[in-house]
C-alpha positions as a printed Julia matrix, in Angstrom:
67×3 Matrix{Float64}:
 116.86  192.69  120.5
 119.17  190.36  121.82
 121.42  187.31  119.95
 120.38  184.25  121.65
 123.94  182.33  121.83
 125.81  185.12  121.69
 123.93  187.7   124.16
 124.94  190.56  121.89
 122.49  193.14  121.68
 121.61  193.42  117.66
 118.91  196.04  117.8
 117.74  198.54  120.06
 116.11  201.98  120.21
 115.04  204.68  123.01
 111.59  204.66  124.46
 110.76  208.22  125.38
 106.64  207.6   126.12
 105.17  207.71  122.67
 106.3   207.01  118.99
 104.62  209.19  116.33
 105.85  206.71  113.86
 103.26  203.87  115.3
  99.5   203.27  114.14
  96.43  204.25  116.23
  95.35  201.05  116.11
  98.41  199.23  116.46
 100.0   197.54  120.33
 102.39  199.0   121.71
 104.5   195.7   122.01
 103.69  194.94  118.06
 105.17  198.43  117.39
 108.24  197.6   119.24
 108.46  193.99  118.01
 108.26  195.31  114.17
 110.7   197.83  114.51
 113.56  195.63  116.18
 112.33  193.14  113.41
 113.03  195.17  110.52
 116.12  194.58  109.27
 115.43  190.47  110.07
 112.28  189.99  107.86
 112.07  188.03  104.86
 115.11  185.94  106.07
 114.03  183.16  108.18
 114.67  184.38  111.39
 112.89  182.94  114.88
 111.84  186.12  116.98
 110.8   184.66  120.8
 108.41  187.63  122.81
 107.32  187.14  126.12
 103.44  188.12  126.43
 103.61  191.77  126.36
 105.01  191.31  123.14
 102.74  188.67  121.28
  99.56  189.26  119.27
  97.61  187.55  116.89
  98.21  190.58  114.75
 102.13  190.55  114.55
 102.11  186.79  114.52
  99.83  187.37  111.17
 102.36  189.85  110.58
 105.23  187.96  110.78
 104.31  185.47  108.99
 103.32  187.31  106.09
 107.13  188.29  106.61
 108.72  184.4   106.51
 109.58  185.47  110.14
C-alpha cells in the first residue's frame, strides 16, 4: 500500500504462496486488499485497485467499512 502524493509505502506484507489466515472462499486479491486495508477502515479513506484487485465482494466489503 502506497501514499498517493507522497509515494511512501504505508502498508505492506510478504507473499510466500499461500496465507492460512484467508477464507476458502475468499480472492486472493480481496485477501490482500483487506489486509493492507485494515488499519484504514472506518475512516474515510479512498483505496484505488487495479483489476486483480477489485470484486464485487470487497467493494460490498468496503463499503460496509465507510471505505
Amino acid at each position: 500500500m502506497v501514499d498517493l502524493d507522497t509515494k511512501y509505502i504505508c502498508n505492506g506484507f510478504p507473499y510466500l504462496g499461500s496465507e492460512k489466515q484467508k477464507n476458502q472462499n475468499e480472492l486472493v486479491g480481496e485477501f490482500v486488499v483487506k489486509k493492507l486495508a485494515e488499519p484504514y477502515l472506518m475512516k474515510g479513506h479512498n483505496i484505488t485497485t487495479d483489476q486483480y484487485f477489485t470484486s464485487y465482494n470487497l467493494g460490498v466489503f468496503l463499503l460496509s467499512k465507510k471505505t
